[in-house]
MDTraj code that builds the backbone (N, CA, C; nanometers):
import mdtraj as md
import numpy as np

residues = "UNK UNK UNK UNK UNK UNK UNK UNK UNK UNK UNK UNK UNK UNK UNK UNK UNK UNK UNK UNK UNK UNK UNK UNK UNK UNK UNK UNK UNK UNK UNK UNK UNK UNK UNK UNK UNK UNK UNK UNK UNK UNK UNK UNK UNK UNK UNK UNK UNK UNK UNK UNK UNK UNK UNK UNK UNK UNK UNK UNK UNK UNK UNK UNK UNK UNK UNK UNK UNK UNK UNK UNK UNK UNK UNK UNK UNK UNK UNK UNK UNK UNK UNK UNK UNK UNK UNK UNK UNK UNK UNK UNK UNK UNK UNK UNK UNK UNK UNK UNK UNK UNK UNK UNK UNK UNK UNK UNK UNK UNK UNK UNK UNK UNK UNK UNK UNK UNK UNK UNK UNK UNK UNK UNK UNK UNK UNK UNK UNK UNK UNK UNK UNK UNK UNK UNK UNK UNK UNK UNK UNK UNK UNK UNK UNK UNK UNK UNK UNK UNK UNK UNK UNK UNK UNK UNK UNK UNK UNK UNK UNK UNK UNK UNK UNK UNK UNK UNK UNK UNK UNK UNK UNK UNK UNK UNK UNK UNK UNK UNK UNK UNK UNK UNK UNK UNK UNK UNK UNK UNK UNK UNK UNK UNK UNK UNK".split()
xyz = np.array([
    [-0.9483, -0.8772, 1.1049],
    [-1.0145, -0.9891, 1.0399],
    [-0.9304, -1.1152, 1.0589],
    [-1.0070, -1.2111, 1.1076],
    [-0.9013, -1.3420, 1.1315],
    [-0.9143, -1.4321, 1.0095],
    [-0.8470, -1.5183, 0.9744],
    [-0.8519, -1.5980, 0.8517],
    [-0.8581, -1.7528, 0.9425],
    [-0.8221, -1.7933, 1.0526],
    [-0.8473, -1.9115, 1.1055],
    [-0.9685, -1.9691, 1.0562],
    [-1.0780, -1.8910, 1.1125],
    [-1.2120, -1.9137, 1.1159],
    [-1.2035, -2.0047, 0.9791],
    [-1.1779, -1.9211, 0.8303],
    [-1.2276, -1.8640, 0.7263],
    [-1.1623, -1.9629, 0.6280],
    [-1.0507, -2.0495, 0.6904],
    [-0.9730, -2.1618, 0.6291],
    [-1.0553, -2.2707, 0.6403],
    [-1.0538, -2.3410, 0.4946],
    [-1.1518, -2.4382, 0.4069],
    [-1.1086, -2.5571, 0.4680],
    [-1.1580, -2.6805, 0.4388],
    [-1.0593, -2.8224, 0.4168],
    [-1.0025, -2.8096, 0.3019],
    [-1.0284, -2.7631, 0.2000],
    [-0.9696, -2.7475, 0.0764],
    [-0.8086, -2.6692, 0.0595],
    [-0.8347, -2.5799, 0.1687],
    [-0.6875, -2.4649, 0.1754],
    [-0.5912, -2.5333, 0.2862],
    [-0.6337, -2.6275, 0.3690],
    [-0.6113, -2.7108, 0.4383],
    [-0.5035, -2.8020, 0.4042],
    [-0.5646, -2.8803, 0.3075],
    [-0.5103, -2.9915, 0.2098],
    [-0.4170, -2.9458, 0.1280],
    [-0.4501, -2.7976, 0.0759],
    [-0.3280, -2.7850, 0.0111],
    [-0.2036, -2.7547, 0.0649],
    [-0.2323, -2.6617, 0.1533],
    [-0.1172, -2.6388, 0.2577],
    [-0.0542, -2.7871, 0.2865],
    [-0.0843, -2.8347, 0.3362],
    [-0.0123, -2.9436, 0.3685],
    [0.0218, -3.0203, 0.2528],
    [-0.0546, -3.0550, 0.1344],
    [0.0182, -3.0844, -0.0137],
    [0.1495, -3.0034, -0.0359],
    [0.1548, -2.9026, -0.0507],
    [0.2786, -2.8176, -0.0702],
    [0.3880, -2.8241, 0.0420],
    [0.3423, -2.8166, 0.1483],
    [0.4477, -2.8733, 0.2618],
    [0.5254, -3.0046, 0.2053],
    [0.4555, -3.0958, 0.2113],
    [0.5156, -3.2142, 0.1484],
    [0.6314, -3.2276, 0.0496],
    [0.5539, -3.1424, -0.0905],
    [0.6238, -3.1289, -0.2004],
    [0.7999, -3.0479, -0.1594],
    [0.8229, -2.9540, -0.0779],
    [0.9019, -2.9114, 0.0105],
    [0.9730, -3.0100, 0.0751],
    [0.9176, -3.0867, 0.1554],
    [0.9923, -3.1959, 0.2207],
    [1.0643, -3.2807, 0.0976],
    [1.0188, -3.3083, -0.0053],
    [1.0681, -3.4038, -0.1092],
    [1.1853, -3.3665, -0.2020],
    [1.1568, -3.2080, -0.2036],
    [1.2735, -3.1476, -0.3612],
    [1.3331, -3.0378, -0.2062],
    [1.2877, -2.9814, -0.1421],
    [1.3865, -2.8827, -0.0705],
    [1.3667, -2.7239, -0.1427],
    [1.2652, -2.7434, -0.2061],
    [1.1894, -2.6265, -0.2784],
    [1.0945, -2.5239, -0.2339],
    [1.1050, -2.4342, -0.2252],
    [0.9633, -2.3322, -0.1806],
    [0.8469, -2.3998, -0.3196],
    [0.7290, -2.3958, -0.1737],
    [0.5766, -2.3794, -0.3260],
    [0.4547, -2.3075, -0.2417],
    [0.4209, -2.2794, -0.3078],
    [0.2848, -2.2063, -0.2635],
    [0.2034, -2.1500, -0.3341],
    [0.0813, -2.0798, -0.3099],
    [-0.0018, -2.0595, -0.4405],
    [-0.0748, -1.9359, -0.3651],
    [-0.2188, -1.8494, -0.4439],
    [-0.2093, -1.7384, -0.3618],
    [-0.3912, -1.7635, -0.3100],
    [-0.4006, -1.7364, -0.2090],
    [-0.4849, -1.7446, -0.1654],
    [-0.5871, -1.6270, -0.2113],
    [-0.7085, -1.6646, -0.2708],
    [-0.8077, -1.5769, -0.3120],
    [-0.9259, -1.5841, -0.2220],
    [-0.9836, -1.4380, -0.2462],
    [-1.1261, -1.4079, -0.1691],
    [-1.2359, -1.4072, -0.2257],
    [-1.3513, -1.4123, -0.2286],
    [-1.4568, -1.3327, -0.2959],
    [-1.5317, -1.2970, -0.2618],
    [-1.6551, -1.2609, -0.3068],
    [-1.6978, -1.0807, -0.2255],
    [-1.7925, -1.1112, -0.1083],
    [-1.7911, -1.2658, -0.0883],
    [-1.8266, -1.2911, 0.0574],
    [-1.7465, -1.3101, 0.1142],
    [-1.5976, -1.3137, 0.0933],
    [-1.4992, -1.3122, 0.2247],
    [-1.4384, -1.5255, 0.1814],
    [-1.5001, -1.5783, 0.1236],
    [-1.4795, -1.7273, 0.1303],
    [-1.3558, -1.7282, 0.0554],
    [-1.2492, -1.7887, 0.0886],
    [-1.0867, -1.8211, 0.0315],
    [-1.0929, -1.9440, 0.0030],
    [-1.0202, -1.9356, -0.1335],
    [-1.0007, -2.0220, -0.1792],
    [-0.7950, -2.0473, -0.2370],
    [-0.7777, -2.1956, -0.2471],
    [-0.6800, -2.1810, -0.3078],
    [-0.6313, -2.1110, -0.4874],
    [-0.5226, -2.0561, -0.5222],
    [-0.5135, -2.1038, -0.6885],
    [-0.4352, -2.1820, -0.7162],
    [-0.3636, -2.1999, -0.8387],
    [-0.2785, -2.2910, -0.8612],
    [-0.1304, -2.3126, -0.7822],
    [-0.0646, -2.3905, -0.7839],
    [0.0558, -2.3912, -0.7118],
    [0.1627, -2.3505, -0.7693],
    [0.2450, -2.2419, -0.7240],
    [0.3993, -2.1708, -0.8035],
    [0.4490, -2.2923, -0.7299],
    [0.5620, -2.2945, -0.7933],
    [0.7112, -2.3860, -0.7578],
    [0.8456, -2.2989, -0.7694],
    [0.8874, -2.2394, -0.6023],
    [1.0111, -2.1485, -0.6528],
    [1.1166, -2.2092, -0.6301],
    [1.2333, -2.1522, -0.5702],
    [1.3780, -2.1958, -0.5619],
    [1.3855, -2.2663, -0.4441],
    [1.4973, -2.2453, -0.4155],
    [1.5406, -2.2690, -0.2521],
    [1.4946, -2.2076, -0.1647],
    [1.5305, -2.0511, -0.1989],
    [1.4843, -1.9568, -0.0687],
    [1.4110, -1.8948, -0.1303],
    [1.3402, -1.9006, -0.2676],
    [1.2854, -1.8032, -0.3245],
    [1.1374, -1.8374, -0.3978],
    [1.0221, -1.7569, -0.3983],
    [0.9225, -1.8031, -0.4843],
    [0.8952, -1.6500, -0.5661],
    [0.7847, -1.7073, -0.6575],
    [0.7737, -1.5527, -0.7027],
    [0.5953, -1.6198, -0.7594],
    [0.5434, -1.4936, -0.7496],
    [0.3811, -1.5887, -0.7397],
    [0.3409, -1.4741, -0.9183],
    [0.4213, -1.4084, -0.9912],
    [0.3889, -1.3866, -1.0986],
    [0.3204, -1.4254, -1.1987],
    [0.3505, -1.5023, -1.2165],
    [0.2677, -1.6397, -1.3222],
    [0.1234, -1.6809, -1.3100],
    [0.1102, -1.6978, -1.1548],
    [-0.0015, -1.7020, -1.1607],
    [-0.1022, -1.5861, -1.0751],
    [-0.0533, -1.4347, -1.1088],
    [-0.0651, -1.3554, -1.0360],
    [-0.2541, -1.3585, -1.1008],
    [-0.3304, -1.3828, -1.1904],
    [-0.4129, -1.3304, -1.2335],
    [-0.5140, -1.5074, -1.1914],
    [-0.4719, -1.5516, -1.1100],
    [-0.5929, -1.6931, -1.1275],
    [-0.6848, -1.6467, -1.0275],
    [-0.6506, -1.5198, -0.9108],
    [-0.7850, -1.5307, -0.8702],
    [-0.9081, -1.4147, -0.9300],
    [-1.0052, -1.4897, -0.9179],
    [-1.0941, -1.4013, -0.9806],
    [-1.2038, -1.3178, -0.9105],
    [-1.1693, -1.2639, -0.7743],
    [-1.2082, -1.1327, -0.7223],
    [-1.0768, -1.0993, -0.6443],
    [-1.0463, -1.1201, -0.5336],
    [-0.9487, -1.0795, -0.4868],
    [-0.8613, -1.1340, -0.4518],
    [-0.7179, -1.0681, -0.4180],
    [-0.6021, -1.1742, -0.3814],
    [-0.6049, -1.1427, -0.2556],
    [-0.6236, -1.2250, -0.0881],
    [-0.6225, -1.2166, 0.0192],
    [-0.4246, -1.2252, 0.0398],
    [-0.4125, -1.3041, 0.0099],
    [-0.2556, -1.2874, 0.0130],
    [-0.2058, -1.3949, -0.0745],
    [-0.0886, -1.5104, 0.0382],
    [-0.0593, -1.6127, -0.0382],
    [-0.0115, -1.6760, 0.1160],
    [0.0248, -1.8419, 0.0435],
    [0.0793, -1.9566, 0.1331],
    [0.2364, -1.9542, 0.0577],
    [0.3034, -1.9454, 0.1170],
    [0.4296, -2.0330, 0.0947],
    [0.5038, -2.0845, 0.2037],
    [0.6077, -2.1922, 0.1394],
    [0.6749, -2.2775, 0.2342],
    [0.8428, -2.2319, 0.2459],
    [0.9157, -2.2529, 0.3666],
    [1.0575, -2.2382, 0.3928],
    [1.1070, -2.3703, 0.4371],
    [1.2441, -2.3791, 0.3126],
    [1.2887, -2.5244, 0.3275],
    [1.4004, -2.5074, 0.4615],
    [1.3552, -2.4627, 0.5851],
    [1.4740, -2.4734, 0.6589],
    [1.5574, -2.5820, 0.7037],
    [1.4784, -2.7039, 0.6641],
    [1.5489, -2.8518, 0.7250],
    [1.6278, -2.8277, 0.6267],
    [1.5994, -2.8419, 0.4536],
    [1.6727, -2.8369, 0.3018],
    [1.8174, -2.7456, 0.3736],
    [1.8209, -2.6706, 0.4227],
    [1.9039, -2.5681, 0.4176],
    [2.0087, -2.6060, 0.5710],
    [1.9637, -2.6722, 0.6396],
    [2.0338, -2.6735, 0.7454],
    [2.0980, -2.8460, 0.7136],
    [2.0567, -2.8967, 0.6246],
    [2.1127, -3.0198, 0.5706],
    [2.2333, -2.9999, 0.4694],
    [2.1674, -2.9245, 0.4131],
    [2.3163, -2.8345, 0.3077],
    [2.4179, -2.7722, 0.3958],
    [2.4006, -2.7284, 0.5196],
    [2.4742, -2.6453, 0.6163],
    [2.6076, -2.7801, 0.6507],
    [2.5364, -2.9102, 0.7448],
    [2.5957, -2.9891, 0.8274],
    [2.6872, -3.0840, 0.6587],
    [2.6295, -3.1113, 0.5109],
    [2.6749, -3.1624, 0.4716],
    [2.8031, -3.1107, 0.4167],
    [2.8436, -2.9734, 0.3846],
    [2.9621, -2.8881, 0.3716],
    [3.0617, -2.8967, 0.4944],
    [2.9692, -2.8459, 0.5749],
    [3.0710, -2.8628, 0.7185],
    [3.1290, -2.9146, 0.7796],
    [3.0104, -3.0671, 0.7758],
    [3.0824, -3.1678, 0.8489],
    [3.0463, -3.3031, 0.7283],
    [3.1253, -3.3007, 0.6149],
    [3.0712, -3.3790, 0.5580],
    [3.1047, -3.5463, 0.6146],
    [3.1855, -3.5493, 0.6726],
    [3.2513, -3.6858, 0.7446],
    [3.1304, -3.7519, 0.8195],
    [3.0282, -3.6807, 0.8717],
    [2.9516, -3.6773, 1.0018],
    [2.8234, -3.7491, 0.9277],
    [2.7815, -3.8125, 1.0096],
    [2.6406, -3.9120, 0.9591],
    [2.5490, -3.8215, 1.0343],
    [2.4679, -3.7678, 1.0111],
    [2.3784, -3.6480, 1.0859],
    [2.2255, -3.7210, 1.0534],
    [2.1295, -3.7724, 1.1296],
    [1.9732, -3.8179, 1.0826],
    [1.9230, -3.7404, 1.0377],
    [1.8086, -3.7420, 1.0009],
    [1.7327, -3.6563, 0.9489],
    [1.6589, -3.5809, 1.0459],
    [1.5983, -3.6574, 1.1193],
    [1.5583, -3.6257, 1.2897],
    [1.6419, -3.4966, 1.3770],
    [1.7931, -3.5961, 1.3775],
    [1.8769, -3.4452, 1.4449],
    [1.8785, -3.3290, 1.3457],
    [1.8701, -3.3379, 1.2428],
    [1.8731, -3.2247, 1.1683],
    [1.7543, -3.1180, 1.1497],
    [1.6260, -3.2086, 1.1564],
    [1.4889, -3.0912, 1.1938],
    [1.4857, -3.0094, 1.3535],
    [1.5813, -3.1215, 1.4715],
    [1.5494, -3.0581, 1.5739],
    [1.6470, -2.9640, 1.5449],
    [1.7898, -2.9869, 1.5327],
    [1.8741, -2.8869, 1.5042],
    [1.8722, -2.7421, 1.4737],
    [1.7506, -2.7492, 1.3758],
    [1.6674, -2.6167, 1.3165],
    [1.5979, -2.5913, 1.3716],
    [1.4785, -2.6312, 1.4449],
    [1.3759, -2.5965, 1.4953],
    [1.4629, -2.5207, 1.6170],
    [1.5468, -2.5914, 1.6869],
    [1.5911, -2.4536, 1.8332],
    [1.7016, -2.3945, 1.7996],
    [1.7624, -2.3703, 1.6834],
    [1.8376, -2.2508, 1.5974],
    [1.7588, -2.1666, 1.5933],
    [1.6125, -2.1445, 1.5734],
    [1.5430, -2.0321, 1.5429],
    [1.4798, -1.9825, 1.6394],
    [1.4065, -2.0893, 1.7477],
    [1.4128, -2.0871, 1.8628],
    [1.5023, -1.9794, 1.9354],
    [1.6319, -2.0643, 1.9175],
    [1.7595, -1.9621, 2.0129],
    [1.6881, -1.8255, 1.9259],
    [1.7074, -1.8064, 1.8029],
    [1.7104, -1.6589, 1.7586],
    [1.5689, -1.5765, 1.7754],
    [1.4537, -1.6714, 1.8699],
    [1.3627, -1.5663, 1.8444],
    [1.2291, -1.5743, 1.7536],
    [1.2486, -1.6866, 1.6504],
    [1.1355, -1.6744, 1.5934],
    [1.1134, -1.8669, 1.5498],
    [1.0012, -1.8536, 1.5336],
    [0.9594, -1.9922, 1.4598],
    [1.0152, -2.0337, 1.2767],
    [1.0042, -2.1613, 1.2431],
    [1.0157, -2.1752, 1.1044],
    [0.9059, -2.1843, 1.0453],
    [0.7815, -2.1378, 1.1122],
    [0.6848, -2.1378, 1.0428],
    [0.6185, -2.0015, 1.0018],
    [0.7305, -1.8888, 1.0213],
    [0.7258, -1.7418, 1.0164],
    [0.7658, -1.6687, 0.9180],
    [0.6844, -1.5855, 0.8545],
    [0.7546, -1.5187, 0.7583],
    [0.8936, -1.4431, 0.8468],
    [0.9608, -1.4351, 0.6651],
    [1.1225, -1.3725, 0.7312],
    [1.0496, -1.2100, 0.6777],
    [1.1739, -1.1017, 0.7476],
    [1.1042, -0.9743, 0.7038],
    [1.0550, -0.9371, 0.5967],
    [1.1225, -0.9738, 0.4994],
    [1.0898, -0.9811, 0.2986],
    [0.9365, -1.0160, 0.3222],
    [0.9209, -1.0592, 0.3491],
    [0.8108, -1.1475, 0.3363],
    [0.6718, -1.0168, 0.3562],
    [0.6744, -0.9613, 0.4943],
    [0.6142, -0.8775, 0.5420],
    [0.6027, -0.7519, 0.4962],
    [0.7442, -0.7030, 0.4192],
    [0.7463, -0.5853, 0.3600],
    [0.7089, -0.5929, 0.2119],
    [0.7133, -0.7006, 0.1672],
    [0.6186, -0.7328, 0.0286],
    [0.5169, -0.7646, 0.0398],
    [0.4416, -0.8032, 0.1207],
    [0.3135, -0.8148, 0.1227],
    [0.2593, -0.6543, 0.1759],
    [0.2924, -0.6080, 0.2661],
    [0.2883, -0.3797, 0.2312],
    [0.2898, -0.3477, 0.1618],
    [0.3509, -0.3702, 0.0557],
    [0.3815, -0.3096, -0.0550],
    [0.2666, -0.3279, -0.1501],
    [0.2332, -0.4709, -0.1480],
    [0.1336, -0.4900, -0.2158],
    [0.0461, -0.4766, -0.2071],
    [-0.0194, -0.4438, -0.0519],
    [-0.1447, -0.4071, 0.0085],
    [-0.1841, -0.2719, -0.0596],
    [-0.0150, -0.1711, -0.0204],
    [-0.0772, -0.0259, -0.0814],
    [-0.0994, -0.0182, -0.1756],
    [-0.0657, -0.0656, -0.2647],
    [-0.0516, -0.0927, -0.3967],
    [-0.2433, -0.1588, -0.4391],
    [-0.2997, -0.1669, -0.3466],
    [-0.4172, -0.2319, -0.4361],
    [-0.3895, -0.4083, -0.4133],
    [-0.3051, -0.4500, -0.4385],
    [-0.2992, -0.5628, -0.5127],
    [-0.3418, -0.6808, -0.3924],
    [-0.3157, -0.6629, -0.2759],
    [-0.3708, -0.7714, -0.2110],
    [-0.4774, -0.7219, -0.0847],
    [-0.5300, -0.7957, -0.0093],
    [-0.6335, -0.7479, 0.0885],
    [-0.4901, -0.7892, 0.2499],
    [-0.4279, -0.8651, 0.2100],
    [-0.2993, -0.8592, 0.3384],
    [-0.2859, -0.9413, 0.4014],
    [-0.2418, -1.0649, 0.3546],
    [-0.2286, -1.2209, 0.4330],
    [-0.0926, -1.2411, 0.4225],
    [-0.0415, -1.3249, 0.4720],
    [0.0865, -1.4145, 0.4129],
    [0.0854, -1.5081, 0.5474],
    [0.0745, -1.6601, 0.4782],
    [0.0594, -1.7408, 0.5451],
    [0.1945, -1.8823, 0.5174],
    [0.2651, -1.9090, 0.6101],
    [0.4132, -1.9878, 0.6030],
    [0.3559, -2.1281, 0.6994],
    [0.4612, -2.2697, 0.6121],
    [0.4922, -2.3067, 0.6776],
    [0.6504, -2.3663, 0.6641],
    [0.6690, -2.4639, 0.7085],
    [0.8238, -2.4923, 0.6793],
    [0.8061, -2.6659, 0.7113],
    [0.9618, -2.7491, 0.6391],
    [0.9392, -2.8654, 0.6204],
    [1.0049, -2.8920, 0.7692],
    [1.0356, -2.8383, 0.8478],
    [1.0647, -2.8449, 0.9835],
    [0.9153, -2.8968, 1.0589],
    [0.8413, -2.7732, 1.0854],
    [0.7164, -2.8291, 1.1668],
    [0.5752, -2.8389, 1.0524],
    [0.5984, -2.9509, 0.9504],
    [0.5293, -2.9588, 0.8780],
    [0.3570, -2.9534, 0.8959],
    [0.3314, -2.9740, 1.0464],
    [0.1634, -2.9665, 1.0755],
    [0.1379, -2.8071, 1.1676],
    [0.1623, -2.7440, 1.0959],
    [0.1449, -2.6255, 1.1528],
    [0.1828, -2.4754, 1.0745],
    [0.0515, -2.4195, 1.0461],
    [0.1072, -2.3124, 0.9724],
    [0.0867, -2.1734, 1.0201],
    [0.1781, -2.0699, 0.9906],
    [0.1358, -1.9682, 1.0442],
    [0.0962, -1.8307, 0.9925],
    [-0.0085, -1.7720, 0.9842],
    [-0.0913, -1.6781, 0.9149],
    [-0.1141, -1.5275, 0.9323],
    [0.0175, -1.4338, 0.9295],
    [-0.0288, -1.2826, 0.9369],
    [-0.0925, -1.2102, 0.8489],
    [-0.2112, -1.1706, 0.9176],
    [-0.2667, -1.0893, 0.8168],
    [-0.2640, -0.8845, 0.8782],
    [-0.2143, -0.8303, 0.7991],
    [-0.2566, -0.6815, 0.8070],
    [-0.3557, -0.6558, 0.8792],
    [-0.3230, -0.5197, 1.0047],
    [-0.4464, -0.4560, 1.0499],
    [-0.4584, -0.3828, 1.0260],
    [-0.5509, -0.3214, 0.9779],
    [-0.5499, -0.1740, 0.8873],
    [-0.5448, -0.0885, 0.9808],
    [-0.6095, -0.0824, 1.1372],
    [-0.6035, 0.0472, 1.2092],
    [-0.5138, 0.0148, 1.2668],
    [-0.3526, -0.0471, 1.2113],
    [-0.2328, 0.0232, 1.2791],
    [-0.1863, 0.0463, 1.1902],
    [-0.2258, 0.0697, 1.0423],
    [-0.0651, 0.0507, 0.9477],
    [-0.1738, 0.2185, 0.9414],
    [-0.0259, 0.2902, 0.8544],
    [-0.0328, 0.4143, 0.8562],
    [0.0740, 0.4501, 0.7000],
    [0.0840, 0.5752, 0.6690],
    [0.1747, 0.6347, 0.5610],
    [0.3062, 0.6059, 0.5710],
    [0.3060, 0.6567, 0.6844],
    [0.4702, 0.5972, 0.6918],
    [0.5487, 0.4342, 0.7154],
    [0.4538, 0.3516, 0.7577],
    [0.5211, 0.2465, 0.7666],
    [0.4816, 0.1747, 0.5696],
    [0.3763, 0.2264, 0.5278],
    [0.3836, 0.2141, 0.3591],
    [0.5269, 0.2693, 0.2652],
    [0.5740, 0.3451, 0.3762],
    [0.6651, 0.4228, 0.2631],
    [0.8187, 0.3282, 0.3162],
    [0.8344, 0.3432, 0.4339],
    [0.9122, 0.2452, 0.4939],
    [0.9379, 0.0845, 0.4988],
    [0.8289, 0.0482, 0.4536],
    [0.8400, -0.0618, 0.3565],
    [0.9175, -0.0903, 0.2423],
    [0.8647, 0.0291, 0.1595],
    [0.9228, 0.0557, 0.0108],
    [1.0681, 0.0328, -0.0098],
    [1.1190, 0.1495, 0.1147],
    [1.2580, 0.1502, 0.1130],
    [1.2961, 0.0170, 0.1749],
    [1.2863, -0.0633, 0.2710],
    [1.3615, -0.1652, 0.3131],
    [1.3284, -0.2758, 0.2461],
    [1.2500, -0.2737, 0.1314],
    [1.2182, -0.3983, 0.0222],
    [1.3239, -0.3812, -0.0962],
    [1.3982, -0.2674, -0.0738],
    [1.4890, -0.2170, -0.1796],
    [1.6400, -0.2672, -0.1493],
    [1.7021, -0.3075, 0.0136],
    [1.7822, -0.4091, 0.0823],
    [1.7816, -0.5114, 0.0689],
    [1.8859, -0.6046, -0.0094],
    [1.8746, -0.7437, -0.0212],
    [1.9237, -0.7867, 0.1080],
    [1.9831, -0.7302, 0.2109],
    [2.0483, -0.7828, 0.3314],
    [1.9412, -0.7822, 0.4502],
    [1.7929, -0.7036, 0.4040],
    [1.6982, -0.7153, 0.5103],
    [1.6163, -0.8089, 0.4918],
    [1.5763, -0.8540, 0.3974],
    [1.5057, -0.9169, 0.3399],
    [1.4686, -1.1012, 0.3872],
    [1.5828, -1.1570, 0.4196],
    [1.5830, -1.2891, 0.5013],
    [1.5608, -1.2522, 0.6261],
    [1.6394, -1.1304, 0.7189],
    [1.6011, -1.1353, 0.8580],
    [1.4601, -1.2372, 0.8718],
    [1.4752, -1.2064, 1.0480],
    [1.3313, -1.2275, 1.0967],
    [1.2189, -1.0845, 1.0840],
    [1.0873, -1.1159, 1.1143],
    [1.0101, -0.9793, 1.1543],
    [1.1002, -0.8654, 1.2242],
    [1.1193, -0.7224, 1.1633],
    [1.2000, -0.6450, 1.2460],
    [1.0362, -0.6052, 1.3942],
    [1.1439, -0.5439, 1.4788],
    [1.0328, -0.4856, 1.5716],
    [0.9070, -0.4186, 1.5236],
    [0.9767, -0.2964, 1.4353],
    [0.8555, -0.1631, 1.3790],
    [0.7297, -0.2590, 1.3406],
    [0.7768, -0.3817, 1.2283],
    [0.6630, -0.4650, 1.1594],
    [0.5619, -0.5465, 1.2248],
    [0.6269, -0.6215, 1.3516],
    [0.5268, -0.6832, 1.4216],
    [0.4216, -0.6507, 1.4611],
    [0.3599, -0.5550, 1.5042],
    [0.2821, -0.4673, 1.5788],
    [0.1476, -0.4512, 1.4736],
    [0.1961, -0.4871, 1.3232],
    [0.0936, -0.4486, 1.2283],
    [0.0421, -0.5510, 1.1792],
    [0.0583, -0.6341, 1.2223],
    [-0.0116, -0.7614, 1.1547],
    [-0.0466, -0.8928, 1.3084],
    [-0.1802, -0.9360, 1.3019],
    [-0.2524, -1.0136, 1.3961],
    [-0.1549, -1.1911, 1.3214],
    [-0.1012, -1.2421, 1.4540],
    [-0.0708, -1.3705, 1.3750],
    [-0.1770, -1.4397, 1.4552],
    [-0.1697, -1.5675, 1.3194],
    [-0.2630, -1.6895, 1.4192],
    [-0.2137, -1.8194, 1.3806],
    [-0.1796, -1.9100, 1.4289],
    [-0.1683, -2.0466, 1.3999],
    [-0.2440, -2.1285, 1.4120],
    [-0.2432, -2.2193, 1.2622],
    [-0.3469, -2.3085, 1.2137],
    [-0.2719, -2.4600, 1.2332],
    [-0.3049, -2.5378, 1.3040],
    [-0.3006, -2.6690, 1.2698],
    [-0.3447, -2.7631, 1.1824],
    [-0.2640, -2.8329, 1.1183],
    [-0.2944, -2.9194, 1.0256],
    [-0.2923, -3.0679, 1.0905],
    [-0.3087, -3.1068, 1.2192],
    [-0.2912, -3.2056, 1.2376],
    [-0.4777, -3.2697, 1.2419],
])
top = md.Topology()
chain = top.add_chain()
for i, resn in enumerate(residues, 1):
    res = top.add_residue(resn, chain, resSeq=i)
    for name in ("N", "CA", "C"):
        top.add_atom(name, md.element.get_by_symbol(name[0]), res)
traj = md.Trajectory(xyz[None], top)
């Protein structure tokens, strides 16, 4: 099931509202994307988490048929600005060199900043088996602010064991930031949405 199609102007706007709000405080936000029993998504309200962290609890109950997944944002510019200002605090660094800076850091390593990190992927499994969501998780980052990116679960690859294998590596705080490991990729269709 693709969610490109299936994205509103409304889920649109917010995405990129919350991007923003990110660019301004250096904060994760995001809110959870709901379904209903025609498939039409909508936004809910907006969480406001930490630095590297959100937690969509609070407003775990605003949607009112299903939870397709959620949007959140990664402050990687926030974080690679905190990096150069410790390090090199002497150093006048733009703001400019500092988004490209990040953008081919992740690059070099392999993945985009508009990607969930593994945590990301193995909590949204978790929650799938669990009932609780239908299997989205959609990122962007204050790096490439017009562009977001959207994995959703395929059901005819996920299986028992990668449910149970989830479990356990959601239980690692040291796996949890990685990027997508190998095993995970394979189970989820990505697609990228432009906001421009």
């Amino acid at each position: 099931m693709t969610i490109k199609n299936r994205v509103t102007p409304e889920l649109k706007s917010r995405f990129y509202q919350d991007i923003q709000k990110t660019i301004q405080n250096g904060n994760e936000h995001g809110f959870l994307i709901c379904s209903d029993n025609q498939g039409n998504l909508s936004p809910s309200k907006t969480a406001i988490g930490e630095k590297d962290h959100i937690n969509f609890i609070d407003i775990s109950t605003q949607c009112p048929f299903k939870i397709q997944g959620d949007f959140h944002t990664h402050a990687s510019v926030s974080d690679m600005r905190s990096f150069v200002k410790e390090k090199l605090p002497e150093e006048k660094v733009s703001e400019d060199a500092i988004r490209d800076m990040t953008i081919k850091l992740y690059k070099e390593n392999g993945i985009t900043t508009t990607g969930p990190s593994h945590g990301d992927l193995l909590g949204l499994l978790v929650l799938k088996n669990n009932g609780k969501v239908l299997g989205t998780v959609c990122m962007s980052s204050d790096a490439e602010p017009n562009s977001v990116e959207c994995w959703t679960a395929r059901d005819d690859a996920i299986y028992n064991d990668h449910y149970k294998r989830a479990g356990v590596e959601l239980k690692s705080d040291k796996l949890l930031r990685n990027p997508p490991h190998d095993w995970i990729k394979p189970l989820f269709n990505k697609e990228i949405i432009s906001l421009k």
